[in-house]
N, C-alpha and C positions, 0 to 999 in steps of 0.2 A: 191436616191442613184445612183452614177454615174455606167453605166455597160459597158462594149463592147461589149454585147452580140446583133446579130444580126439576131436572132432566124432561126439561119441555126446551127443544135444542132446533129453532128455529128462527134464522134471523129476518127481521123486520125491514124490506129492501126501502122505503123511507124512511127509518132513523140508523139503519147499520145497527141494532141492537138485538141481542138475543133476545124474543118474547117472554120468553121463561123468566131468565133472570138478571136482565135489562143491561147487561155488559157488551164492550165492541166486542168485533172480531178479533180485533191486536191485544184488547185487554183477556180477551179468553189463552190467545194462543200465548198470552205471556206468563198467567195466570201461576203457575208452581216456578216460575222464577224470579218473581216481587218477591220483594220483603214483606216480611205481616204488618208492616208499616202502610206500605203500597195497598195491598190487598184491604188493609182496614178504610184506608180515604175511600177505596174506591165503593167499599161495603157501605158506608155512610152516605154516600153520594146516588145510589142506586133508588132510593126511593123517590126521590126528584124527579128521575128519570121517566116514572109511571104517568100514561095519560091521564088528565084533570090533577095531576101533583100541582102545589101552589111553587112559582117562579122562588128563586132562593133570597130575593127581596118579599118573598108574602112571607115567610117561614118567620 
């Protein structure tokens, strides 16, 4: 199963995101019960995520 976790397993109590590899808390614990559908939006969406990323109107 694909994951982005890169076992830095620390969330970020201003955005609820794991530092590692920028996913919620619900989105981890739901994580092996998405569809690879799911998992793939959400894999797409994680780079956004990162501080200085450009809003998703720069991209």
């Amino acid at each position: 199963m694909e994951t982005p976790c890169v076992n830095i397993c620390e969330i970020d109590r201003a955005t609820g995101q794991c530092r590692g590899c920028k996913r919620t808390v619900p989105e981890i614990a739901r994580w092996s019960k998405m569809t690879s559908e799911e998992r793939r939006r959400i894999m797409l969406d994680l780079p956004s995520r990162a501080p200085g990323a450009p809003a998703p109107s720069e991209r």
